[in-house]
Steps between C-alpha positions, in 0.01 A plus 500: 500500500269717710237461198508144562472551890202749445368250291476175652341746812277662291374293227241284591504104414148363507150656457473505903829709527392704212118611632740593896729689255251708349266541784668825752608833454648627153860608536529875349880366406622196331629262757718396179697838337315754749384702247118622581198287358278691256221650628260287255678153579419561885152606405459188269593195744543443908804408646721663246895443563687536215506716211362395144867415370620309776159286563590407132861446590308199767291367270751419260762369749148297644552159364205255678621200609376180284189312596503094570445237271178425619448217298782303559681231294297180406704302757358726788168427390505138446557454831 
């Protein structure tokens, strides 16, 4: 439950909330587990919150919600 919690908090839903995410100060913990970030992940990207395992742990729960039919059914566009 508190994954789910940290989750929806945490994980960023568009590109906008993703760029704020990752722009800020690195966290030397994971805001996930709370066990420290390696040295080389912090070094490698910005913003750094959670560990390598439980960013993966997000992106496979991540499902992106479907697009509209932007083309329509005929009907729509006959009239």
């Amino acid at each position: 439950m508190l994954f789910l919690v940290v989750f929806k908090i945490l994980h960023p839903k568009t590109p906008n909330e993703m760029r704020e995410f990752q722009v800020g100060k690195s966290l030397i913990h994971c805001a996930e587990c709370e066990e420290p970030i390696p040295e080389a992940r912090l070094a490698a990207l910005s913003g750094v919150k959670l560990c390598i395992d439980c960013m993966q742990e997000c992106d496979a729960a991540y499902k992106p919600r479907p697009g509209s039919n932007r083309r329509g059914s005929k009907d729509s566009q006959l009239r």
